[in-house]
N, C-alpha and C positions, 0 to 999 in steps of 0.2 A: 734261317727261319723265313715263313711265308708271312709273317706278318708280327706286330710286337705292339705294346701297350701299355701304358703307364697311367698313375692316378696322382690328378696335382687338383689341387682347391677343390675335391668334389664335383673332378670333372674326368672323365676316364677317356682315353685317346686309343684307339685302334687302328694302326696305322696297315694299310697294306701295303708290303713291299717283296712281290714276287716277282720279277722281269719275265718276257719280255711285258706282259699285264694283267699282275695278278690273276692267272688264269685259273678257275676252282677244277681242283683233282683233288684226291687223295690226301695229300700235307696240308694242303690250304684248312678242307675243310679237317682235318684232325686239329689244326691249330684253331680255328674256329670253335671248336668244342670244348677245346680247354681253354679258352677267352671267356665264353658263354657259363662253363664249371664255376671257375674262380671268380668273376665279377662278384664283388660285392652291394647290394644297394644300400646298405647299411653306411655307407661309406661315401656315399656319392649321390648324387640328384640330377649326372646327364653324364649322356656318353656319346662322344663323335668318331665317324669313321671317315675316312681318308686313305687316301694315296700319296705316295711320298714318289711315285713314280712319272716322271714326264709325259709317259703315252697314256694316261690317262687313271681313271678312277678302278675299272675293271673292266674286261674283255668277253668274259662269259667262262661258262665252263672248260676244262683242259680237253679240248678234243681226241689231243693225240693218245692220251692216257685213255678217254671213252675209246679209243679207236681199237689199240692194243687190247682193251678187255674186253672188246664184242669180235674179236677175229680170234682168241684162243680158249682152248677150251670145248666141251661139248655143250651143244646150245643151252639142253635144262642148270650147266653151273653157270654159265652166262647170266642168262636171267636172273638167278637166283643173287649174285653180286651185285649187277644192276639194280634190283630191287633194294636190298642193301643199303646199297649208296646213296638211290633216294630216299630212303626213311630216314636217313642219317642227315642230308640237308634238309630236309622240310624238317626236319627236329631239330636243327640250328635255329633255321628260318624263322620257326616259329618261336623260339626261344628268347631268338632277339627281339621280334615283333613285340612280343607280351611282357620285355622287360618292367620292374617298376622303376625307369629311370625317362628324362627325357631323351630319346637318341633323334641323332645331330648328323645327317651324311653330308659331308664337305664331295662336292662332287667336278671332277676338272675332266677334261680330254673322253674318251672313249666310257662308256656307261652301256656296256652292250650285255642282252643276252641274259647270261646269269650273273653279272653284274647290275644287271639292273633289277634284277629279282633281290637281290640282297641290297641295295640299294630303295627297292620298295618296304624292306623291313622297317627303315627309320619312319620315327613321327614325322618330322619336317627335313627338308632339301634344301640345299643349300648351293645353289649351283653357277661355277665362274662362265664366263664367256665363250669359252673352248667346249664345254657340255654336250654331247649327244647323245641320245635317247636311242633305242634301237633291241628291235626282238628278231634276227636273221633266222630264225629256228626253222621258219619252213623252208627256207635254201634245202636244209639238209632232211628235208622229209620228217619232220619233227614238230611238237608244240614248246612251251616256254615248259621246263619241267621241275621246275625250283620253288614254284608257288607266283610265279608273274603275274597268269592270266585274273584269279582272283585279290591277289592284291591290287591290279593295278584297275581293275573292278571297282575298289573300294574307294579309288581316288581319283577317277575322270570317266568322262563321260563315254557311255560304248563306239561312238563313233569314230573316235578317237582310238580304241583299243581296233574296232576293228582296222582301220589306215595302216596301226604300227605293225599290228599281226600278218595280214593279206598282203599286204605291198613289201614287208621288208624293210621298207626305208624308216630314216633314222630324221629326229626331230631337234632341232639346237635349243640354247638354252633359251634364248627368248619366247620361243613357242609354247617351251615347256612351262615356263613362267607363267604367259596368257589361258593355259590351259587348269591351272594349278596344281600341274603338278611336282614343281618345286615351287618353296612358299619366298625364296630370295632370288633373285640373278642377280650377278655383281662382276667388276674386274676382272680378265683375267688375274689370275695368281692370287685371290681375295679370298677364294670359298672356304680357307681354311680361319683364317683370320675373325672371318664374320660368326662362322660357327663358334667357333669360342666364347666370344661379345654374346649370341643367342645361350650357350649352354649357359654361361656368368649369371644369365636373366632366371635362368632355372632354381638355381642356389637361394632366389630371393622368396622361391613360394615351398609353403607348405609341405611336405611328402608327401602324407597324407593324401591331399586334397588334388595334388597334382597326378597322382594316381590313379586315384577315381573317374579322374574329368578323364586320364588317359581311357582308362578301361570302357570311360562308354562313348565315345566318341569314336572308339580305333577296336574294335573287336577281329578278332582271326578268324577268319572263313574257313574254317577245319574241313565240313562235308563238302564246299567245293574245291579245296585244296585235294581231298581226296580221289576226288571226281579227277582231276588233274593227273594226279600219280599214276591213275589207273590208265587212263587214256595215251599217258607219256610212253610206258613199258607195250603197252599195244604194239604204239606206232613203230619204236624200236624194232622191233622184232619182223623186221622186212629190210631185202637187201638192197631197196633205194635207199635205206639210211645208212648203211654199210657201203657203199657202194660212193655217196655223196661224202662219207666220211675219210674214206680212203683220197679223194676227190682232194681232199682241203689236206691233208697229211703231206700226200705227194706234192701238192702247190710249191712254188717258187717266189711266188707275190709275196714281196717285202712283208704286207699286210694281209695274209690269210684271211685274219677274222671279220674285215670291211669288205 
């Protein structure tokens, strides 16, 4: 399994545990959808996501799996998978965004890409020392196509989006901290611990009320999310992206995705 999840005192745990780093394909997000199915909030008042895996919290999307399903095929079924597949993440995405639970991302090592887009689903960040930030999408002639640009919109300021988008480069967690957008930094090996202690704090209010304050504080940018989807399958369909993609497949580097 790419990932598993259990429910103790009103607190739901989603652990990602896909090596080499939880990298979202296919399984991942199938398992994602029956996470998002079965949760109950009836049952619970927070939800934390984590990694249980050393190289970090998430990598970003399964390239090699995009890779293989934009090289076979004739172009108009291509597309038409692709598209797919993104309405089927931005329908996770959004899923989790709009829970009525508090969610909790315990966040350690590598936060890249479309890890950090799912990542931006949570209400608050929770992020250890090891933390880095990072949207590499235009290396490969691409935008964030998960819902990054508008969540991350929602939560600092453009100048900021423009640095991580344009340059590439990746931000640690103190920065991210100063900038807020994660609301803790702590020890390494801590983010998971602290989230707990935060979700515990959840249990003590209202459902209700803590719902509400969610819903208007945190709303889902659906028309520029859309905006996004549309612009993502564009740029796709040009053979610098095929071309960069093949690029990182072939690669040798221990570390493809940095």
């Amino acid at each position: 399994m790419s990932l598993r999840w259990s429910l103790n005192d009103g607190v739901y745990e989603v652990t990602l545990a896909a090596p080499p780093c939880n990298e979202i394909g296919s399984r991942m997000l199938a398992e994602l959808e029956r996470v998002v199915k079965e949760i109950d909030p009836s049952r619970a008042r927070a939800l934390i996501l984590h990694s249980d895996l050393d190289s970090g919290f998430c990598a970003g999307a399964d390239l090699r799996e995009l890779f293989a399903a934009a090289t076979q095929g004739d172009g108009r079924r291509r597309k038409g998978e692709l598209q797919a597949f993104l309405e089927r993440i931005h329908a996770v995405m959004n899923a989790l965004d709009a829970l009525p639970l508090t969610t909790i991302g315990a966040i350690h090592g590598i936060c890249f890409g479309g890890g950090f887009e799912l990542a931006l689903t949570c209400d608050l960040l929770v992020a250890d020392a090891t933390a880095r930030f990072c949207f590499p999408e235009l290396r490969l002639g691409l935008i964030p196509g998960f819902g990054g640009i508008p969540r991350l919109k929602r939560e600092v300021g453009n100048a900021l989006i423009r640095d991580l988008l344009l340059t590439g480069r990746s931000i640690n967690a103190m920065k991210a901290g100063a900038v807020g957008l994660v609301s803790q930094v702590v020890a390494t090996g801590q983010a998971l611990e602290v989230a707990r202690t935060v979700a515990k704090r959840a249990n003590d209010f209202d459902a209700e009320a803590a719902n509400c304050a969610k819903a208007f504080v945190k709303q889902v940018p659906l028309e520029a999310l859309e905006e996004e989807k549309a612009l993502f399958l564009r740029l796709f369909d040009s053979p610098v992206v095929i071309e960069a993609l093949r690029k990182f497949v072939e690669s040798d580097d221990v570390r493809p995705y940095v």
